[in-house]
N, C-alpha and C positions, 0 to 999 in steps of 0.2 A: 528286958529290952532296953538298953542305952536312950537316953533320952537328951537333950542340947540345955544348960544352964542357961538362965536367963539374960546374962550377959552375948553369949552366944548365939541364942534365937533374937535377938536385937542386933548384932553384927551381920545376920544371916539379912534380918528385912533391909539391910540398906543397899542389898547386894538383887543385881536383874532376875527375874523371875528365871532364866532357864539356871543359874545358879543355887538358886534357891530350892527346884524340884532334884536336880542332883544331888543335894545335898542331905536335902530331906529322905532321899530315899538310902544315901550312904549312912546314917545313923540310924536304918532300922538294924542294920547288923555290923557295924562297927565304930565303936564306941570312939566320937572326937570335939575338936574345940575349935570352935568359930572363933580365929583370931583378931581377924579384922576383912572388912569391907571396903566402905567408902572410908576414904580417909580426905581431912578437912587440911588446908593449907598449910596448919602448923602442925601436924602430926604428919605429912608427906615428907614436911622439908627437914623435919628430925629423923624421918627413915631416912633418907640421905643422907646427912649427917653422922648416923651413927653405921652408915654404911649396909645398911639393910633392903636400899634400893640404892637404883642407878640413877634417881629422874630425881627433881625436885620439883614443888609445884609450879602449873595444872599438866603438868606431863605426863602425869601417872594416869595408867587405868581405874587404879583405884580411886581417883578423883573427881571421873563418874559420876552423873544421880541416876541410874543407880549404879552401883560400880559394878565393872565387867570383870572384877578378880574379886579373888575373895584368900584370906590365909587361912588354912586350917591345917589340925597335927592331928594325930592319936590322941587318944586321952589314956591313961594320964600322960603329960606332957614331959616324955627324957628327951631335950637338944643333942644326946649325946647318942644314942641309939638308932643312926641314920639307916640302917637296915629296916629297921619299923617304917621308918618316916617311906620309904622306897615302896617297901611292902604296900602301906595306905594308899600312897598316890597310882600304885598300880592298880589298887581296887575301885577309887575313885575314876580312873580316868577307863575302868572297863564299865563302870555304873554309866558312865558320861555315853561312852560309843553305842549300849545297849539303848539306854534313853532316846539318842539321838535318831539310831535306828529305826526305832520305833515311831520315829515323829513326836514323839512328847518335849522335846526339848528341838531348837532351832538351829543353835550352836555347837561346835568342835568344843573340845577342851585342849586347852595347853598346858605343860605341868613345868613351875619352873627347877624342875632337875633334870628337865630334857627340852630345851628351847628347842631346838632342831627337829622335835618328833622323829629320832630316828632310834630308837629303843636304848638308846645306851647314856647313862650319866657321866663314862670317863672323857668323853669331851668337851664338857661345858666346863666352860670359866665361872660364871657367876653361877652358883649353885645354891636357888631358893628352894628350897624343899617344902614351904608351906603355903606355895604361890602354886594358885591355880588360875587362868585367865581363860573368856569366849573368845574363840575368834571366827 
């Protein structure tokens, strides 16, 4: 069974409890990496910069205590391999609906390779594929 590196279960705690039980429950069967959480004023303002966000800080959700997004990929980690990364977020965000179903979690999920929630990635512009956010 897949298990979260200790880097990543430290990304994972700085991120809202209904994130946190999603999450925990997508790494009992598919294997991935907690990229980032909360993100601190110089680490926001350098995702901006290197064009990784739209926002620069306290804009960001990631900005948060605790933050309402969280980035995660498959593991191991190909940027190149965007079917994978689609695949995850589909798995994730079917973990998320069951969850929420159920009452265990509070929150919607949004996935950023589909702002709009309307199933399709060919019409988003900014295409984050490791951005997951409550709403």
């Amino acid at each position: 069974m897949p298990k979260f590196s200790k880097t990543s279960e430290a990304n994972l705690k700085s991120c809202h409890s209904d994130l946190q039980v999603i999450f925990n429950e997508v790494i009992k069967h598919f294997d991935h990496s907690i990229l980032c959480g909360h993100r601190g004023e110089n680490e926001q303002n350098e995702a901006f910069r290197s064009g990784n966000s739209k926002l620069t800080y306290p804009n960001s959700r990631h900005n948060k205590i605790p933050s309402l997004v969280i980035d995660a990929v498959p593991f191991p980690v190909d940027w190149n391999d965007i079917d994978r990364m689609i695949l995850f977020a589909g798995y994730v965000q079917g973990v998320a609906m069951m969850l929420h179903a159920k009452g265990l979690i509070s929150h919607e999920l949004r996935w950023g390779g589909d702002w709009n929630r309307n199933h399709k990635t060919s019409d988003e512009r900014f295409k984050d594929y490791p951005h997951f956010e409550l709403i």
